[in-house]
GUNUTI-885130 format. One record per residue (C-alpha): x, y, z; chain; residue in three letters. Coordinates in Angstrom, 2 decimals. Layout:
<vexvexs>
+---------+---------+---------+-----+------+
|       u |       v |       w | mol | type |
+---------+---------+---------+-----+------+
|       X |       Y |       Z |   A |  Ala |
...
+---------+---------+---------+-----+------+
</vexvexs>
This chain:
<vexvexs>
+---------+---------+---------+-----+------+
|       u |       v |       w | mol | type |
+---------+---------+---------+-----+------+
|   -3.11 |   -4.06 |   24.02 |   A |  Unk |
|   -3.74 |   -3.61 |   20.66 |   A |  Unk |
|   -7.14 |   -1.32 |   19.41 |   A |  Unk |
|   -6.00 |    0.23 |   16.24 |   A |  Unk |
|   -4.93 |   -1.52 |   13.21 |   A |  Unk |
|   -3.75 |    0.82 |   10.24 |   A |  Unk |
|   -3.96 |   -1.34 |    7.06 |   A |  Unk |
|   -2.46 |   -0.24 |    3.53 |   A |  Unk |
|   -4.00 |   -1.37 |    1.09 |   A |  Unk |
|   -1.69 |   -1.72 |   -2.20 |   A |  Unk |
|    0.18 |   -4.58 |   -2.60 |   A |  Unk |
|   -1.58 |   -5.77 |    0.95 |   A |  Unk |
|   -4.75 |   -5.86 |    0.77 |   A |  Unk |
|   -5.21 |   -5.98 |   -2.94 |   A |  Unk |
|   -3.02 |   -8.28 |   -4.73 |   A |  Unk |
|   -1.77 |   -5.52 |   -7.81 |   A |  Unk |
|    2.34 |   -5.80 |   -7.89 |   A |  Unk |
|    2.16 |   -7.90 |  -10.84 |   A |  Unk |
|   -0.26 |   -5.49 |  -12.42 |   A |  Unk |
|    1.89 |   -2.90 |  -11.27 |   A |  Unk |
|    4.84 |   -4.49 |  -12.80 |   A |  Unk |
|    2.85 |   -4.80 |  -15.93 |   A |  Unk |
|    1.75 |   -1.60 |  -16.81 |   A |  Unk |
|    5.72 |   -0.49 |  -15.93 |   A |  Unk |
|    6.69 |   -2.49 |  -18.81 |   A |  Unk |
|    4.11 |   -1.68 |  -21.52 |   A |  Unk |
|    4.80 |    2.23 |  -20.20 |   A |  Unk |
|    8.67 |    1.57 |  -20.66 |   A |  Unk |
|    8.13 |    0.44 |  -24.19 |   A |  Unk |
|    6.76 |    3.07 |  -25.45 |   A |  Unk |
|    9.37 |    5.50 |  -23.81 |   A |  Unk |
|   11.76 |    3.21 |  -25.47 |   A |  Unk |
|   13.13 |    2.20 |  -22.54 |   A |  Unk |
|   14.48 |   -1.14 |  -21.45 |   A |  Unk |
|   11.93 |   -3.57 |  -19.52 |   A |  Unk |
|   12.62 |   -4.86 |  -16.08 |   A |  Unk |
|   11.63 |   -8.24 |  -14.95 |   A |  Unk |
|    8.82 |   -8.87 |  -11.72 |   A |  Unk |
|   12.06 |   -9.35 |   -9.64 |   A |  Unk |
|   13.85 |   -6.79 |  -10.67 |   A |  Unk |
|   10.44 |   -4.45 |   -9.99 |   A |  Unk |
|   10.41 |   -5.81 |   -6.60 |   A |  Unk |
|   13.99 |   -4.85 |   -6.13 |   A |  Unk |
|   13.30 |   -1.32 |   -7.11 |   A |  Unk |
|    9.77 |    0.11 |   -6.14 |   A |  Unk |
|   10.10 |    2.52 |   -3.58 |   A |  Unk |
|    8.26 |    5.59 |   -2.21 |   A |  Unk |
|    7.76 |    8.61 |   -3.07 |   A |  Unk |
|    7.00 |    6.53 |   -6.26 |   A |  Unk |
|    9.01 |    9.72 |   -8.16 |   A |  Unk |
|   12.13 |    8.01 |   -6.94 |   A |  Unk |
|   11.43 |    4.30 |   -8.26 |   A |  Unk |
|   10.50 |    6.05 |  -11.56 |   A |  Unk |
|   13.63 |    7.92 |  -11.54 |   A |  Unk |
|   15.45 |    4.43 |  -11.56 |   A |  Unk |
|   13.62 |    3.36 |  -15.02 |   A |  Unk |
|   12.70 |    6.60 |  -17.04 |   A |  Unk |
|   13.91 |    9.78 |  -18.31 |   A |  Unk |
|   11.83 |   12.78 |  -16.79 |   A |  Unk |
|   14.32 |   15.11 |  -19.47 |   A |  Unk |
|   11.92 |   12.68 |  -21.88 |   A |  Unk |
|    8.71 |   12.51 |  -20.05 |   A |  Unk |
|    7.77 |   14.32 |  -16.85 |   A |  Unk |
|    6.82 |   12.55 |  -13.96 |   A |  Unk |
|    3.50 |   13.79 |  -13.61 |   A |  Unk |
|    2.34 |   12.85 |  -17.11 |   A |  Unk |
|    3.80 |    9.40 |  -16.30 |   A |  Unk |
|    1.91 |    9.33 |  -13.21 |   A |  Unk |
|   -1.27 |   10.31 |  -14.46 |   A |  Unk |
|   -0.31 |    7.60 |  -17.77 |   A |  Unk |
|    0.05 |    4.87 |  -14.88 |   A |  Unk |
|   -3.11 |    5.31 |  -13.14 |   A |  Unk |
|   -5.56 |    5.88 |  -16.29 |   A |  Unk |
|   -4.02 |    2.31 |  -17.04 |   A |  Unk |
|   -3.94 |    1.18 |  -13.44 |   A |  Unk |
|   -7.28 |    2.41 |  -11.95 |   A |  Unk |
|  -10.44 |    0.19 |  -14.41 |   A |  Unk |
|   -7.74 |   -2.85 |  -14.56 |   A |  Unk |
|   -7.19 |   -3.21 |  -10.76 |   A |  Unk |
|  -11.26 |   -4.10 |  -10.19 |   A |  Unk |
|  -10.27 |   -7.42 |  -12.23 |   A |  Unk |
|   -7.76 |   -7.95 |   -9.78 |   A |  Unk |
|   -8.26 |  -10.43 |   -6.26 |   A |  Unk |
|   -7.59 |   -9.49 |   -2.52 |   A |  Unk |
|   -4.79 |  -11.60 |   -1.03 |   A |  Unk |
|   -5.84 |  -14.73 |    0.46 |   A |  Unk |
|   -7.21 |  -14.79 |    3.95 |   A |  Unk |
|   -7.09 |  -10.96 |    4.39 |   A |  Unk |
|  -10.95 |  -10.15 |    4.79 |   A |  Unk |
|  -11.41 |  -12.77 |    7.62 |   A |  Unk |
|   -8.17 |  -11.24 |    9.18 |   A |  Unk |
|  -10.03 |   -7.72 |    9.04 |   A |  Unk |
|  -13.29 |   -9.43 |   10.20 |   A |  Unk |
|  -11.96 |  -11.36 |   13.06 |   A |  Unk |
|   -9.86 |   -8.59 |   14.42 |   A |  Unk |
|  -13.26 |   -6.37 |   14.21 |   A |  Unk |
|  -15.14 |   -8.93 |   16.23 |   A |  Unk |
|  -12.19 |   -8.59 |   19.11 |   A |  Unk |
|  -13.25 |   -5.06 |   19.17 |   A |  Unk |
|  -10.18 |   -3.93 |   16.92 |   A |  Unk |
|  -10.52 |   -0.95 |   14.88 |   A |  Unk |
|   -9.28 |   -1.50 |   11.56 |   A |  Unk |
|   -8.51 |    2.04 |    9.58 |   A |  Unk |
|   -7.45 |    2.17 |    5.62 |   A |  Unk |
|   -4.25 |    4.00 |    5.35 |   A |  Unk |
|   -3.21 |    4.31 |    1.52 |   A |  Unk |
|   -0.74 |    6.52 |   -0.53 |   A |  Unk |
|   -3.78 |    6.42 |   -2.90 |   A |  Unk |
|   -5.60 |    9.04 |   -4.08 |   A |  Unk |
|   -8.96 |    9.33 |   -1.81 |   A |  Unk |
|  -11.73 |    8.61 |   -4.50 |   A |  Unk |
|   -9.88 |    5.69 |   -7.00 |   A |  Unk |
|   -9.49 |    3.99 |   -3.16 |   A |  Unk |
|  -13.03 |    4.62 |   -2.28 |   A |  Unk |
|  -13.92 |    3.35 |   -5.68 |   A |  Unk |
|  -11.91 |    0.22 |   -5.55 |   A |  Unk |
|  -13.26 |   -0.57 |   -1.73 |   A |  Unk |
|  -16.69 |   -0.49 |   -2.97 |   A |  Unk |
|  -16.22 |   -2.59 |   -5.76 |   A |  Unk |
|  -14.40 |   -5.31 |   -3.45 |   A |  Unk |
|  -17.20 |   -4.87 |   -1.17 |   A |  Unk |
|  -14.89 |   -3.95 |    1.47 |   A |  Unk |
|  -15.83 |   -0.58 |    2.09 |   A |  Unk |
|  -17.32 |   -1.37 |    5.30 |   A |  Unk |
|  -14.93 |   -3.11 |    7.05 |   A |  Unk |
|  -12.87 |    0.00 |    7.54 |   A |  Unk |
|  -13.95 |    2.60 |   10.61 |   A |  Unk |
|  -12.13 |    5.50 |    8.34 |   A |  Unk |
|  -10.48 |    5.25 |    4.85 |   A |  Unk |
|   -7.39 |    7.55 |    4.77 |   A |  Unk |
|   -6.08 |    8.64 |    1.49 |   A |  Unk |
|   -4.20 |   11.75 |   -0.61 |   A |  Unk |
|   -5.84 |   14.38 |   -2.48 |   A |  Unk |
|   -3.17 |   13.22 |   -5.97 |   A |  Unk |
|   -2.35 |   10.44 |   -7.90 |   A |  Unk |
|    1.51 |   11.22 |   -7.00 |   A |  Unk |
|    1.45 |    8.86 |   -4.67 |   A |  Unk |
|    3.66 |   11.02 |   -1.69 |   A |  Unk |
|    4.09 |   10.11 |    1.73 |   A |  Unk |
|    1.02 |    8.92 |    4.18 |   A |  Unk |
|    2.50 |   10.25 |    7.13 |   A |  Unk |
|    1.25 |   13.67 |    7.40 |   A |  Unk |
|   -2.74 |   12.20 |    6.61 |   A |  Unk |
|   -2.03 |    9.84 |    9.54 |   A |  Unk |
|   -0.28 |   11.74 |   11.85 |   A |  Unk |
|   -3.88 |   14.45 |   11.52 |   A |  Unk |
|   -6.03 |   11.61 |   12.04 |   A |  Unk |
|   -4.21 |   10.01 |   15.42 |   A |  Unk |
|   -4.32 |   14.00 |   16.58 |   A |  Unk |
|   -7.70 |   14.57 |   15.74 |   A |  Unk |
|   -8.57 |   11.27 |   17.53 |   A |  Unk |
|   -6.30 |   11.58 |   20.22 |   A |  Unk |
|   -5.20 |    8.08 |   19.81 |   A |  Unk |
|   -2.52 |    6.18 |   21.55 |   A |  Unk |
|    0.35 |    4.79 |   19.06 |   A |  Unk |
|    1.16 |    2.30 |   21.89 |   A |  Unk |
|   -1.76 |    0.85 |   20.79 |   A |  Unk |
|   -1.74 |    0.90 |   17.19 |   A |  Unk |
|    0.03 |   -1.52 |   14.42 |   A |  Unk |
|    0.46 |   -1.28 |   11.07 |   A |  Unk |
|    0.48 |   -3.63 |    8.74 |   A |  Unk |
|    1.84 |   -3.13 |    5.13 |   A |  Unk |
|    4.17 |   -4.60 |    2.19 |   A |  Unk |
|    6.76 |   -1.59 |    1.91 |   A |  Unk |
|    9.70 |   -0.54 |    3.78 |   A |  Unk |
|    7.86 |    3.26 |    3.62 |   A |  Unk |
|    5.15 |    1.57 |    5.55 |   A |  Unk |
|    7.68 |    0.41 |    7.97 |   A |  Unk |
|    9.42 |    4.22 |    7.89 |   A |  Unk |
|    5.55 |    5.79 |    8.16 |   A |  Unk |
|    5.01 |    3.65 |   11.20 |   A |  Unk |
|    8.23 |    5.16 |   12.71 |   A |  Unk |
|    7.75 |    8.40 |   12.11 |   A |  Unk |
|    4.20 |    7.57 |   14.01 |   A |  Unk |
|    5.85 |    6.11 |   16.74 |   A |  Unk |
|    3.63 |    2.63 |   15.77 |   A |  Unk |
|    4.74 |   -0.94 |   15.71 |   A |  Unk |
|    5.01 |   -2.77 |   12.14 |   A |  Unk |
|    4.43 |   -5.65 |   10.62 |   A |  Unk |
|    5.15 |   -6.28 |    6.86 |   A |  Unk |
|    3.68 |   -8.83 |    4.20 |   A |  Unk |
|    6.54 |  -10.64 |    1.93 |   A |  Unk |
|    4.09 |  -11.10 |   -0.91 |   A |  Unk |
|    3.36 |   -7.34 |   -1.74 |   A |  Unk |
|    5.23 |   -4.68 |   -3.75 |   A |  Unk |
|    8.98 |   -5.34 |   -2.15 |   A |  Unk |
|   10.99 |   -8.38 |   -2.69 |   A |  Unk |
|   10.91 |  -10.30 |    0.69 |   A |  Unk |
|   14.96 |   -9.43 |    1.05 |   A |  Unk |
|   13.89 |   -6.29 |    1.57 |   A |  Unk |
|   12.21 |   -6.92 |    4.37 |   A |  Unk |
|   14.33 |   -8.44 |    7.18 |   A |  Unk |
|   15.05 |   -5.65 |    9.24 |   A |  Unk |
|   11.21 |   -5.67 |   10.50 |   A |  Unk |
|    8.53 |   -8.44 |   11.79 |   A |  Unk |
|    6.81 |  -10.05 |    8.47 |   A |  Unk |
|    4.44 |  -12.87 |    7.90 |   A |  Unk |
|    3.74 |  -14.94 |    4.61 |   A |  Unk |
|    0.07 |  -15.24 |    5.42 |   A |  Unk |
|   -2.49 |  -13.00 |    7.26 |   A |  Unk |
|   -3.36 |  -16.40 |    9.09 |   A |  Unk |
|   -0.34 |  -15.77 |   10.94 |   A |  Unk |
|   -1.74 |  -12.42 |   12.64 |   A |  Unk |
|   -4.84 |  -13.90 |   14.40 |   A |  Unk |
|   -4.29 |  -14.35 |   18.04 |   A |  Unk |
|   -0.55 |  -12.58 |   17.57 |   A |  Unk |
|   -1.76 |   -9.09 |   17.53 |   A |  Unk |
+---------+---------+---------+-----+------+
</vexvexs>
């Protein structure tokens, strides 16, 4: 039976790919680079997020760091005009009231995420909210794998839901079970090798 539900948050809970996808573009202009289009962007985003810039810029022009920190002074005051995805909050809520525990696992850096939870007024719905120390966006195994230690929690019993396939290679490496949402940061292609839904609808009474 299910107790543990690790949620990410980009692209999952918060609808941002198309912000995401924005920002790439205007930032690609002025490195004088050529634009992608949203499909192409969901072709290519990948973690560690140095790789999927790799694909796009020239870090012999512009470091990655200094494009990181560029994409998140952009990203971080436009995401709170943003919406969560459809149907996502009562998913969390009814999933708490069957005695789930529903933990925030993010690539994010701790405080933007804390900041962005409050503002959605969402903040409460998570029993922990696990994020990185950077704005590098790096792997979330090694905060996750701490917090199942510490807690001395069961993977058997966990899931993970997320939108990537490095969610999908986190929850491996965890030794959890996966399920990925088509309408996140990947195109839906992508995605075939691992159970996905279209709707959070889908998850009640499933998980």
């Amino acid at each position: 039976m299910v107790k543990y539900i690790f949620w990410d948050f980009n692209g999952t809970i918060l609808d941002d790919a198309h912000l995401c996808f924005d920002i790439l573009n205007e930032m690609l202009k002025e490195e004088k680079r050529p634009s992608v289009t949203f499909e192409e962007y969901l072709m290519i985003f990948t973690f560690p997020v140095e790789d999927y810039y790799a694909k796009v810029y020239d870090f012999n022009q512009t470091s990655f760091k200094v494009l990181a920190h560029r994409f998140i002074e952009r990203y971080q005051p436009r995401s709170f005009e943003l919406s969560l995805h459809q149907d996502v909050v009562n998913t969390i809520k009814q999933f708490e009231k069957e005695g789930k525990t529903n933990i925030l696992l993010s690539a994010s850096e701790e405080n933007n995420l804390n900041e962005q939870l409050r503002h959605f007024k969402i903040d409460h719905l998570f029993s922990h909210v696990l994020g990185t120390s950077n704005v590098y966006a790096n792997s979330k195994v090694d905060v996750a794998k701490q917090f199942i230690k510490k807690h001395n929690i069961n993977p058997k019993e966990c899931v993970m839901i997320g939108d990537t396939l490095h969610d999908a290679e986190v929850a491996k490496e965890l030794g959890l079970d996966i399920i990925l949402y088509t309408k996140g940061h990947q195109h839906p292609k992508r995605l075939t090798k691992y159970k996905n839904i279209d709707t959070f609808i889908e998850l009640i009474g499933k998980i």
